[in-house]
N, C-alpha and C positions, 0 to 999 in steps of 0.2 A: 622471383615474382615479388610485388609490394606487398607489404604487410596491409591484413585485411582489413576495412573499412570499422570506423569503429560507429555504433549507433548515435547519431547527433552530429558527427558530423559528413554532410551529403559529399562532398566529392576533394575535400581537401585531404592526402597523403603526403606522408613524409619518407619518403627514401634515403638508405643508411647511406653513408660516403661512398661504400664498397658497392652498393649499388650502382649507385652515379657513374661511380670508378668504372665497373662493369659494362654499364652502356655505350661510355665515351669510347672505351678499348675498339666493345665492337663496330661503332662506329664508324673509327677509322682502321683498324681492318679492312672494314668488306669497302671502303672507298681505296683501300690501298688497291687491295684485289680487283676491282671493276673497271679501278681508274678515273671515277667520274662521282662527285657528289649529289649528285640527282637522286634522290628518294633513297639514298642509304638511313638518314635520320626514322623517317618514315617506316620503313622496311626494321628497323632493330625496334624501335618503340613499339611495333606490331607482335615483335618476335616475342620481347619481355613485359607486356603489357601495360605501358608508360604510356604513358602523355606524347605526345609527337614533341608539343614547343617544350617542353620538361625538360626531353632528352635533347631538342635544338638547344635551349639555353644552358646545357650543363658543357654541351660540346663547346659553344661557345665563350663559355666561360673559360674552359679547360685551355683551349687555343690560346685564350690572353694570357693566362696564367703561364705556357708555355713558353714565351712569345713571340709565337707564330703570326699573333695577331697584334697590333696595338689598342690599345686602354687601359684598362683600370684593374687591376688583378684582384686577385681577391684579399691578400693580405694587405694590399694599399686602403684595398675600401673599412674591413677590416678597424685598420690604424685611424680611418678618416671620423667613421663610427664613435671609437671609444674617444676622440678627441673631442667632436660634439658632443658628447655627454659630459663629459667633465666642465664643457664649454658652458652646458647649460646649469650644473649643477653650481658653477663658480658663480653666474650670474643669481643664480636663486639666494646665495650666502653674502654676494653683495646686496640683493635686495633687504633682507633680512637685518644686516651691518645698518643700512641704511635708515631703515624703520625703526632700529634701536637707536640710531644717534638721535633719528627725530624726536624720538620718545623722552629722551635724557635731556635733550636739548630746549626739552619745554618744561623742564624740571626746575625747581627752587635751586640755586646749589647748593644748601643745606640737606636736598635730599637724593644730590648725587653721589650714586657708588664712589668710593676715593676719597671724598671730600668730607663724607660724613661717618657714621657707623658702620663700614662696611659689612662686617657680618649679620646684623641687622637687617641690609636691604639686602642679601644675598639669594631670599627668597622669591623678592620683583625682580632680580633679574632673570632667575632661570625660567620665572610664572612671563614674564615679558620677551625670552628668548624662544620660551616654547609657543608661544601666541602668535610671533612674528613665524618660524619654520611652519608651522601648521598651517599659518596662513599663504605660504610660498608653495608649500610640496613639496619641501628640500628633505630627501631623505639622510642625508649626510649631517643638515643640521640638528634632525630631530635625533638620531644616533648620537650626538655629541651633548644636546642638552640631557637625553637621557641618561647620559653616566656618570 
């Protein structure tokens, strides 16, 4: 059975893998058995008290994952996931690069880093690094000025 409901929230549950694993088995089981996919989904989600589409989409998941089925598995989706996130996170550290060159770029050069004292201005960059990440979201960048 699903772990019990927790107060606050009304009908969202989370089933373990072995769960899922559990259902999809007997799924196709009683289809092997009957011969016919007509209301096997149905009949098991009844049996273990699941969600009907929960246990359609896990089956269906399973199939691709196998593949029995074509699309998108789930380790492809997965890979696709952490790629956009890195995707986004490069983009937030370009924005950041970019706001700092603005910044530098409207500077005297007398009181650009390199050019002039740099230990001096060491403090407007990371007070100018950490203003530009804070202002993106970037938690990668804010991690990096913080150390």
């Amino acid at each position: 059975m699903p772990k019990d409901r927790t107060p606050g929230s009304p009908t969202t549950r989370r089933y373990s893998p072995e769960e899922k694993a559990q259902a999809v088995r007997l799924v196709r089981t009683l289809r092997a058995e009957l011969g016919t996919e007509h209301g096997t989904v149905q009949r098991v989600a009844a049996q273990l008290g699941y969600g009907i589409e929960s246990v359609r989409s896990w089956v269906k998941q399973a199939d691709v994952d196998d593949g029995h089925v074509s699309g998108v598995t789930t380790d492809e989706a997965a890979r696709v996931k952490a790629l956009e996130q890195e995707n986004r996170e490069l983009r937030r550290a370009n924005e950041i690069l970019k706001r700092a060159a603005t910044f530098f770029g409207s500077m005297p050069s007398s009181e650009v880093p390199g050019r002039g004292s740099l230990v001096s201005s060491l403090p407007q960059v990371a007070w100018l690094l950490a203003r530009c990440a804070a202002s993106v979201r970037c938690p990668r960048a804010r991690r990096a000025v913080a150390s």
